[in-house]
C-alpha positions in Angstrom: -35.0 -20.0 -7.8 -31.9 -19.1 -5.9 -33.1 -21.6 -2.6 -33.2 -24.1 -5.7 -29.9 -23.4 -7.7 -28.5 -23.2 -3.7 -29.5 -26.9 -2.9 -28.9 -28.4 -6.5 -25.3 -27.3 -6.2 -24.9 -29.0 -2.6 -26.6 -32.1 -4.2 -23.6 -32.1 -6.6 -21.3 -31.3 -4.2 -22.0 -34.0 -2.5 -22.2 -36.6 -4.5 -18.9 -35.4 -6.7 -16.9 -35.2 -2.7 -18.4 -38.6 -2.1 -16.7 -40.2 -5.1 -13.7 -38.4 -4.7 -13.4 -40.1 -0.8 -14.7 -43.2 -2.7 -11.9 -42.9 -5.2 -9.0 -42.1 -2.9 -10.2 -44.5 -0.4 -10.0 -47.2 -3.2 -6.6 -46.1 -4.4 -5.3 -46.3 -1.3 -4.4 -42.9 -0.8 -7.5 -42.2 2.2 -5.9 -40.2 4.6 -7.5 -41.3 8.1 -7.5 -37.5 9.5 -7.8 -35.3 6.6 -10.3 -36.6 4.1 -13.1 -36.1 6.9 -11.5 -32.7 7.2 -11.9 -31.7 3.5 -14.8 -33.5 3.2 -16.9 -31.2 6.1 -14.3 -28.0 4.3 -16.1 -28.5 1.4 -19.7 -29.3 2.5 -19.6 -26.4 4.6 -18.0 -24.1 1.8 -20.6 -25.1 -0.5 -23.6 -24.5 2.2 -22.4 -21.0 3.4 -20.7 -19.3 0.6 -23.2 -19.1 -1.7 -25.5 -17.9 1.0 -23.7 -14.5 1.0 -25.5 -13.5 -2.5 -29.3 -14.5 -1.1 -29.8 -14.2 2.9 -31.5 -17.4 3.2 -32.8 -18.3 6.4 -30.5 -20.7 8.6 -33.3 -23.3 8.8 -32.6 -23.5 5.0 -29.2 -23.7 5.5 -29.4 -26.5 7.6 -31.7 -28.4 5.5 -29.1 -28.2 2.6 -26.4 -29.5 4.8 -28.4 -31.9 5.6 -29.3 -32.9 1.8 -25.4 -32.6 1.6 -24.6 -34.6 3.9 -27.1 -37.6 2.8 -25.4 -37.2 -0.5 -22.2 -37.0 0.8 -22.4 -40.7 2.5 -24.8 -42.5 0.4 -22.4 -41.9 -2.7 -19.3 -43.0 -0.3 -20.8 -46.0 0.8 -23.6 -46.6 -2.0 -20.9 -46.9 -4.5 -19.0 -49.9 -3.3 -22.4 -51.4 -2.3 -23.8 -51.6 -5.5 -20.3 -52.6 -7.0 -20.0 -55.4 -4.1 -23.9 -56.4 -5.3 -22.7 -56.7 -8.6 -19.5 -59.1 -8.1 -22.1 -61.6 -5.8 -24.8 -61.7 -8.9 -22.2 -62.2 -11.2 -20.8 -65.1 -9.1 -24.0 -66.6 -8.9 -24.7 -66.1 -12.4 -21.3 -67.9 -13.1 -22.6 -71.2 -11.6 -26.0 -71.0 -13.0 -26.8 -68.6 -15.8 -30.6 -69.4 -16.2 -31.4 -67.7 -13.1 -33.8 -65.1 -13.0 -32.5 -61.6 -11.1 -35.1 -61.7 -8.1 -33.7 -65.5 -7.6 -30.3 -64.5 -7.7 -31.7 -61.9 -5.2 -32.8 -64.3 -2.9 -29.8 -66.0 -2.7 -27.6 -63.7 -2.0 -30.2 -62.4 0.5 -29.9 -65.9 2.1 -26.5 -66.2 2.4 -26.3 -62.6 3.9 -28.9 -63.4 6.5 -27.0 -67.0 7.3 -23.7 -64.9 7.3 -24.6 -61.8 9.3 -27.9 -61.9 10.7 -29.3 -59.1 7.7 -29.4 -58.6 4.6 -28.8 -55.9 2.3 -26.6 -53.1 3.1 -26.6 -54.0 6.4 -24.7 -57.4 5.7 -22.2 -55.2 3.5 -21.6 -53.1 6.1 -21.3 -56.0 8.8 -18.8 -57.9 6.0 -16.8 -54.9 5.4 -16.8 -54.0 9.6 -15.3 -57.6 10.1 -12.7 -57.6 6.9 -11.8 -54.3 8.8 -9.1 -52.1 7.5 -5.6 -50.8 9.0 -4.7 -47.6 10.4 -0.7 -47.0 9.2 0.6 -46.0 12.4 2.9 -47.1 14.3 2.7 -49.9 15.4 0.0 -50.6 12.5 -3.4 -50.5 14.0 -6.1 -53.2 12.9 -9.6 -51.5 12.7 -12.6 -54.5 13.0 -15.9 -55.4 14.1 -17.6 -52.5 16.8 -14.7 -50.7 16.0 -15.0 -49.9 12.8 -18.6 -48.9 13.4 -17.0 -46.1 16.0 -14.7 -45.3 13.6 -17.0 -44.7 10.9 -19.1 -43.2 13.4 -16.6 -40.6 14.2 -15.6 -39.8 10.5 -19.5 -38.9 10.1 -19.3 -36.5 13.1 -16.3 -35.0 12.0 -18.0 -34.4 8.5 -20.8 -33.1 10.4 -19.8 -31.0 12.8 -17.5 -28.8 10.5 -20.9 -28.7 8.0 -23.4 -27.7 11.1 -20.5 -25.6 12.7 -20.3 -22.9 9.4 -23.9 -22.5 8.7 -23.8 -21.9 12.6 -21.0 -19.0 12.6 -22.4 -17.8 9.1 -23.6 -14.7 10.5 -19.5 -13.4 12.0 -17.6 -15.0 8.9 -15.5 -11.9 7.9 -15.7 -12.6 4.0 -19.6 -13.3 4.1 -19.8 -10.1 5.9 -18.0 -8.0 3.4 -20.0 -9.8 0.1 -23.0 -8.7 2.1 -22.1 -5.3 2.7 -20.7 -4.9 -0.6 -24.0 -6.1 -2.3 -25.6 -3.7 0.2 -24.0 -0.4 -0.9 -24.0 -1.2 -4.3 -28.0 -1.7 -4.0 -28.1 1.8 -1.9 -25.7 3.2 -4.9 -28.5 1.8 -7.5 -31.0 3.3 -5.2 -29.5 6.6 -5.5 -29.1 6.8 -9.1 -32.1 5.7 -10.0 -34.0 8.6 -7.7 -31.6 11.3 -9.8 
């Protein structure tokens, strides 16, 4: 029950820290640097903590990251696409409202593939990847095309590595050490007083 209750609370984690980027990204308050930074802090947090109270295997541990991670991401970027979705079939509907939804489907479909080659979340991505977005520094920098994909790319390593790189040190983290130790003599104490 506890590998359970472990992975439903990354699940949540996950998605909740994915809005939160979403939500600060769309306020225009995403900080290029340290939302990656917080965002791995508190995947990571979330994987290793709670593994002080159970000893689960790191295999485990990496498979929660991993559903973390996936969580992490799809809501960041699933979010806006279903929101971006939304404002084409409302267009579309706009100019002809007795469309059916799998014909305003094909449509937009269409028009993806004529734009970008794809279709789907690929021609969101492609869309937003050429709209690009700035970097406030200075001089400003102007982030399109391939380079967005690196930078996105980057932003998902980031996020990663500080994820991977706790469950991987979970075994010398001085606080984990001391729950576990704790939570051992205070089983030994148990122990003890229930042999008197």
């Amino acid at each position: 029950m506890k590998y359970i209750g472990h992975a439903l609370l990354i699940l949540l984690v996950g998605v909740l820290t994915g809005l939160l980027a979403y939500w600060l990204d769309s306020a225009g308050l995403y900080f290029i640097v340290l939302i990656p930074l917080g965002m791995g802090a508190l995947l990571s947090s979330s994987v290793v903590f709670p593994s002080a109270y159970y000893d689960p295997p790191k295999a485990w541990l990496f498979v929660i990251g991993l559903i973390g991670f996936v969580a992490l991401f799809g809501t960041f970027w699933g979010v806006p696409y279903n929101a971006y979705m939304s404002d084409l079939r409302a267009d579309i509907l706009d100019d002809d409202e007795k469309l059916t939804p799998a014909e305003v489907n094909e449509i937009i479909f269409e028009e993806q593939e004529d734009d970008y080659g794809v279709s789907g979340f690929q021609a969101y991505l492609a869309q937003v990847a050429d709209i690009g977005f700035t970097i406030d520094l200075d001089p400003p920098l102007d982030v399109t095309g391939q380079g967005a994909y690196i930078y996105w790319g980057i932003e998902m390593m980031v996020v990663a590595l500080i994820t991977f790189g706790g469950i991987f040190r979970v075994d010398n983290n001085p606080y984990l050490v001391n729950i576990r130790q704790n939570r051992q003599l205070k089983a030994s104490r148990t122990d003890e007083l229930d042999a008197i």
